[in-house]
N, C-alpha and C positions, 0 to 999 in steps of 0.2 A: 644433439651435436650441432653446434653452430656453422654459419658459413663464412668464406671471408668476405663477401660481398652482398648486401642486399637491397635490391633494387625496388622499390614501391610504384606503383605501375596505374593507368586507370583510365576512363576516357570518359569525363564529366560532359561531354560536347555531345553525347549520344547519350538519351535517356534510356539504353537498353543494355546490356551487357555486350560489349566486343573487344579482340582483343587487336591491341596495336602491334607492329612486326617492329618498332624502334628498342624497345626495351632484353625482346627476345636477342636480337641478333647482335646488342653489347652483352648479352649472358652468354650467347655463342662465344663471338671472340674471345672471352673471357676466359670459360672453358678451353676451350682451344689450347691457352697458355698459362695452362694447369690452376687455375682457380676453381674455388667452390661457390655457387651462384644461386640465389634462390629469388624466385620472381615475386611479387606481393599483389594483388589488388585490391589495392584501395578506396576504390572511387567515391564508394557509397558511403566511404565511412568517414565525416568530417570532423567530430570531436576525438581530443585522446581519451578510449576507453581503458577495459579490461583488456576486453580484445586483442587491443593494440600490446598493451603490458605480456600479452600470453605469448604473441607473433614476435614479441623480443626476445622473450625466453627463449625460446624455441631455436631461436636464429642467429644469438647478436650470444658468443663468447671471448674468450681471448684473443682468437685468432679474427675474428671479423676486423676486417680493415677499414671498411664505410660504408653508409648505408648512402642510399640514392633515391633521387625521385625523377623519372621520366615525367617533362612538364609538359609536353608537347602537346597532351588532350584535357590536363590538368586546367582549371579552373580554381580551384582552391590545394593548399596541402596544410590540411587539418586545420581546417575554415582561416586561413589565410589568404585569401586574396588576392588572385591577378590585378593588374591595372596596367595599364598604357603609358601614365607617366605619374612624374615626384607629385604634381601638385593634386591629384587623385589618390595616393598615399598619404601624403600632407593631410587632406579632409581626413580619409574614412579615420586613421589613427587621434587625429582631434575628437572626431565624435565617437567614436571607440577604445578606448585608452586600453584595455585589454585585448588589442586584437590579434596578441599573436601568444596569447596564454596558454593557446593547446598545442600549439606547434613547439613551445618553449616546456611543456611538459613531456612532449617525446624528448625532445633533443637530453631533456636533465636523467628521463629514463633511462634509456638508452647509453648514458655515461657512467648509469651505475654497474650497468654491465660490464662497460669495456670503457674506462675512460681517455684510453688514447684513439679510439672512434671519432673516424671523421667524417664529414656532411655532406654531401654533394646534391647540384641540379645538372639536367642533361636535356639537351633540346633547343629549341627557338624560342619561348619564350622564356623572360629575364625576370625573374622575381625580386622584388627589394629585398634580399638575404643578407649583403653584406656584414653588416649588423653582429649576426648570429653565425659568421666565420664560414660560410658555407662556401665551398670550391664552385664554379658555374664553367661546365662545359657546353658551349655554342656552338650548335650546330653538329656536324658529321665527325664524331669524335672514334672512329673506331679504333685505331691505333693509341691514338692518345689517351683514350683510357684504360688499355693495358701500362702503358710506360708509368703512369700515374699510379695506380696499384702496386707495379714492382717497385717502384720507389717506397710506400708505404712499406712494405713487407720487409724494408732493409730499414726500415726506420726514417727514409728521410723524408722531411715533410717540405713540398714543392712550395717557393716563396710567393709564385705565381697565381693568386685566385683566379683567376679566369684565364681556361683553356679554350682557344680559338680550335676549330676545323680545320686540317689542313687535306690534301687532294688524297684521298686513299684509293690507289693505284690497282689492288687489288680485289677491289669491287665487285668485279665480273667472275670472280672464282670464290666469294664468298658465301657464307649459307648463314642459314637462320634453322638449327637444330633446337627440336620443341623436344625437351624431355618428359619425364611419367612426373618426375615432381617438380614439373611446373605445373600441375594439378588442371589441366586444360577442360572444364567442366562446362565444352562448347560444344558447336558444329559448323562454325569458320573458325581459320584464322585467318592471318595474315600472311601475305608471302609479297617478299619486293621482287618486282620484274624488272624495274629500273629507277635511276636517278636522273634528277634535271630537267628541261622542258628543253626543246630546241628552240621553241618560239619567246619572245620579249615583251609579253603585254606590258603595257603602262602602269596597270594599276597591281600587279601581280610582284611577290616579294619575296618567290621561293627561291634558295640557292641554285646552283648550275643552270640556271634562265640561258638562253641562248647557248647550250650545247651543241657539238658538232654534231649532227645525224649519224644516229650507228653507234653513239660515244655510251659507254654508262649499263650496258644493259649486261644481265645475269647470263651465264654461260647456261646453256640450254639443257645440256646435261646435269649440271648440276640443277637446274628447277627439275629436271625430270627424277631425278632420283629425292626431292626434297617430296615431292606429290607422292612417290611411291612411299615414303617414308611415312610421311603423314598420314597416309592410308592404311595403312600396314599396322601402324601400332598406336592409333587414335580413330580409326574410321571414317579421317577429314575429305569431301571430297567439294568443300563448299567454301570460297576462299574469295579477303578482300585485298585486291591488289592494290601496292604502294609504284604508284606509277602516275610523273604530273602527267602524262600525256600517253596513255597507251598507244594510240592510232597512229604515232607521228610519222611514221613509214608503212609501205604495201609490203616491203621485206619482212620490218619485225614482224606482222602478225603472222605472215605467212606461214616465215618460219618459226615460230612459237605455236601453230597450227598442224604442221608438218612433222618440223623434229621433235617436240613435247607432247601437246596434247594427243596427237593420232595415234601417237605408239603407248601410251597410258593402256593399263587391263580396265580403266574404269573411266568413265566420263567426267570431269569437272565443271563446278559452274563459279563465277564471278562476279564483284562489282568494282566498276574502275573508273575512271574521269577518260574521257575521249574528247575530240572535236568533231563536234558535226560536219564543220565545214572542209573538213579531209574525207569523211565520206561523200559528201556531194561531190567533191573532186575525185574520189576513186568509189565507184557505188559497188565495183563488184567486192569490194571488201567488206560491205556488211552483209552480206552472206558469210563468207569468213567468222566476221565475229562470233555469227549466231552458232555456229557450227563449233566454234571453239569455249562457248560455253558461257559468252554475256549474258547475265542473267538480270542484272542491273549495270545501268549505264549513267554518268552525272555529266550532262557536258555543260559547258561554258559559253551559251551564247551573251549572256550579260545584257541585251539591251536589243530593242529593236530600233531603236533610234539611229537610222544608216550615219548619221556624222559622227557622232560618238563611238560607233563600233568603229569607222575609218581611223576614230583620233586614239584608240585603245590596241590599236594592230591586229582588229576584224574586219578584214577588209570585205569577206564576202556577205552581198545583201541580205541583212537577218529575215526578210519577207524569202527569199530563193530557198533560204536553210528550214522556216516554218513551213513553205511547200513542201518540200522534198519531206520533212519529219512525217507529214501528215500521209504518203508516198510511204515511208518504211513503219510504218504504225500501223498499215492493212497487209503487211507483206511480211517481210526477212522480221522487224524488231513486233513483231503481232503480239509475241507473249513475252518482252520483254519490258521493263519496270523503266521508264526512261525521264530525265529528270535532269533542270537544268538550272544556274544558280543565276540571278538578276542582279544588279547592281543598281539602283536609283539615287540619280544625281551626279551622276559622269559630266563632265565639261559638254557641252551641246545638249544638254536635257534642260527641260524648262518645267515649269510646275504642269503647264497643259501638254503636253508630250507624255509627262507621266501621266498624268491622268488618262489620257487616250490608252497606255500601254492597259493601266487597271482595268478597263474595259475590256481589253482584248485578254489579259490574260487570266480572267476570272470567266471567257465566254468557254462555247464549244470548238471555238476557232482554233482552242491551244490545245494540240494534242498529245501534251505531258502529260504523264501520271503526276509528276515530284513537283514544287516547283519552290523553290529556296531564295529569299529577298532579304537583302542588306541595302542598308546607307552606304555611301560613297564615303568609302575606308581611308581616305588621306590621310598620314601620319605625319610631320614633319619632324626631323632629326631633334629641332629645336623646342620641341616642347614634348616629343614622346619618347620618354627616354631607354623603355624599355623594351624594346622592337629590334630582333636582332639585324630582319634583312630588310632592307629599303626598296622601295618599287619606284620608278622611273617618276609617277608622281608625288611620294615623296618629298622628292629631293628638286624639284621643279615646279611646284604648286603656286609658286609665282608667276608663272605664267600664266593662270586658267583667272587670273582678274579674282582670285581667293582670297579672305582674311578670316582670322582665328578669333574665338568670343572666349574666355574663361567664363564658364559657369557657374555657378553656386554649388555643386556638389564638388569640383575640381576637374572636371575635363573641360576641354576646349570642342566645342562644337565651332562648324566652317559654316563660310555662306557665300555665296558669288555676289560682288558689291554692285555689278550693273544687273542683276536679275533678280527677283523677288523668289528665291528659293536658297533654303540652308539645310544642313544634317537632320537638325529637330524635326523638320517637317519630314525629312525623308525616310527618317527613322519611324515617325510615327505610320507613314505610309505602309511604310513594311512588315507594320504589326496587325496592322486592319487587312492589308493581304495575306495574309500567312493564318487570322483567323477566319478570312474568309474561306480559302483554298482549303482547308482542312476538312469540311465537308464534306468535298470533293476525291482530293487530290489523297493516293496513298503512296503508303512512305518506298522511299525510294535509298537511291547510293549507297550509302553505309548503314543508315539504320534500316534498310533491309535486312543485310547482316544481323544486326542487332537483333531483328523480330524471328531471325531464322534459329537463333543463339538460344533465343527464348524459347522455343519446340515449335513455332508455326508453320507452314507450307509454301509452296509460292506461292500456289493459288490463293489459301489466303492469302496472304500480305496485297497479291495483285487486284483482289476483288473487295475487300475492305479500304473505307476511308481511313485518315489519320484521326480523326474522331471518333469511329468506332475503335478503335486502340486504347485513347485515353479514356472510350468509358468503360470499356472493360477491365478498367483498373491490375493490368499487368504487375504496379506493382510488387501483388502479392507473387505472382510468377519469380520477381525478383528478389523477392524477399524470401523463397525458398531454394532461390537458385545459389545464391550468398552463402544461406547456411550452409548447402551442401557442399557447398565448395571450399566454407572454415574449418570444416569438420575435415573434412577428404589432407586440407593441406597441414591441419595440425596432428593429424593421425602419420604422418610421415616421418 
């Protein structure tokens, strides 16, 4: 029996099995107002198979309205290709003339079924779909894609391709119900505790940036009755929060401490992005954390470079925030997986600053487990076309003395014109730390999650490298966990 909605779902950004809370809680609402919803992951599966041919059957009859793809951890949908902008599409499609032959043999499958079926994306990032008629919902659509649905179901087809995000008011009293056939063949999931950041980093492009304190967060009873739920009839007690900024008040954790987790019959544990430098200003709150069940932590300090953290809106000294870590690493966060993401090539970085940083942060000095490196991500409007939210740099990259190089494969790499430092280098930099730190450094944030998904422990994950991981060829872990999870959702 087929559904009227089905959503494909996946998170190519983690090379381990997790699942994301965006997809679940458009099947919520959805449900909610009387639809039939079925969830799909697909991550691992990039060509159209059989497979794929069987998951239509199965799913896609007269009454199916549209299928969808949550893009937001999406890298590919059926070896289709994210990019950043036209002239990155421009190449790969020149030296690929076939590049969208599997994605154009679902959509022809899928019509044999049902050929008034229509196409949807959902998320932040913007696929070159147009083409191939697909609707693009941007951003926080949870309203809007009910209203969209009912229209289909009366036959009217919306003139409008792209649905915007508008402000959904009732947020705080929404929930994310995991059903038995969403075939949850895990041990997290996902649960959002809130939206938005209240802070404005520069280089930062996620929606509700600068939130009012207090604004956005989950009614407390309803997480607590969503924990009790998911314990009750999945045995979840191990969960990654969708939260930019958990720490950003002494209130929330409190009470998230207080009224949720203390009255639970069972203990929970977590991984969520925090700020260090909110604990250094309130330390009796990591005790708090520890007690409400951080199990993994990702924070944000980006840079030790004090001018660059000043010109990013970090104002507190990254040497005061590596004291103090080294301070909660023998104490409250002792067995806690803690893990922070780097940025090289912020405006005030120079090639010998990073290299000082490389120093420090491959020594014993750094007292991460995680430690997570990128290139200096400036996108500008005018050449990346696909970026749905803009970050203060951006849309001001004129000012940091910047200009853009087009490439040879089609992207544009940057480079500061009075300093001998651009992306290439920075990028390369990032990949010689990242295979250095592997060694070392075990996996932390979300692909903790990921390794917890897979049957490991804390302990492990805490006392194994990211190297002892890849050579233990997990794969095959996931290549049994897949089956069992094709088998479990076509047996429904």
């Amino acid at each position: 029996m087929g559904v009227n909605c089905l959503i494909f779902s996946g998170n190519t950004e983690c090379p381990f099995r997790l699942i994301s809370a965006g997809p679940y809680r458009i099947a919520t609402q959805l449900r909610e107002n009387g639809f039939t919803v079925q969830v799909v992951d697909i991550c691992k599966l990039k060509t159209f198979t059989k497979l794929h041919e069987t998951i239509l059957d199965k799913f896609v009859d007269k009454d199916t309205l549209w299928i969808g793809f949550s893009v937001n951890f999406l890298n590919h949908i059926f070896d289709y290709k994210y990019f950043d902008s036209q002239t990155q599409v421009d190449f790969y499609k020149k030296n690929n003339p076939n590049f969208d032959i599997e994605l154009k043999k679902f959509i022809e499958y899928a019509k044999t079924l049902n050929y008034k079926i229509q196409f949807i994306l959902g998320g932040a990032k913007l696929f070159s779909l147009d083409y191939l008629n697909f609707y693009q919902f941007r951003g926080y659509t949870d309203e809007q894609i009910v209203d969209f649905t009912k229209n289909l179901a009366k036959n009217i087809l919306p003139s409008n391709k792209i649905i915007y995000n508008r402000e959904y008011k009732n947020f705080h009293c929404s929930k994310i119900n995991y059903l038995k056939n969403d075939v949850l063949n895990c041990r997290t999931l996902a649960a959002e505790i809130s939206r938005g950041c209240i802070f404005k980093c520069k280089f930062c492009s996620f929606p509700l940036n600068g939130k009012t304190k207090g604004d956005w967060i989950k009614n407390y009873d309803i997480l607590k009755e969503e924990f009790i739920y998911n314990y009750e009839n999945f045995g979840i007690t191990n969960y990654t929060f969708t939260d930019d900024t958990y720490n950003d008040s002494c209130e929330k954790i409190q009470d998230l401490y207080e009224k949720v987790y203390s009255k639970l019959p069972f203990k929970i544990s977590f991984s969520v992005y925090m700020r260090l430098d909110l604990i250094y200003r309130f330390p009796h709150t990591a005790e708090i954390l520890k007690e409400s069940g951080a199990t993994a932590i990702i924070f944000g300090i980006e840079t030790i470079n004090r001018n660059a953290a000043k010109l990013i809106g970090k104002g507190l000294d990254p040497y005061k925030q590596i004291e103090f870590l080294q301070k909660l690493k023998l104490n409250e966060f002792k067995n806690v997986v803690l893990g922070s993401g780097w940025i090289l090539g912020l405006p005030s970085d120079t090639k010998q600053s990073l290299i000082n940083f490389s120093k420090w942060v491959v020594s014993n000095d750094n007292p991460l487990n995680d430690n997570i490196f990128s290139h200096f991500g400036v996108m500008p409007p005018e050449i990346t076309q696909f970026k749905l939210y803009r970050s203060e740099f951006d849309l001001t990259w004129k000012n940091y003395d910047m200009e853009f190089e087009l490439k040879n494969d089609g992207h544009f790499a940057w480079k500061y014109k009075n300093e001998d430092l651009n992306s290439d280098w920075c990028y390369s930099l990032s990949r010689k730390l990242h295979s250095v730190k592997e060694k070392k450094d075990t996996h932390g944030a979300f692909y903790y999650n990921g390794l917890i998904n897979l049957g490991f422990s804390h302990d492990e994950i805490i006392t194994n490298t990211k190297r002892f991981f890849r050579t233990l060829k997990v794969e095959k872990i996931i290549e049994n966990l897949d089956n069992a999870y094709f088998e479990k959702l076509l047996s429904l």
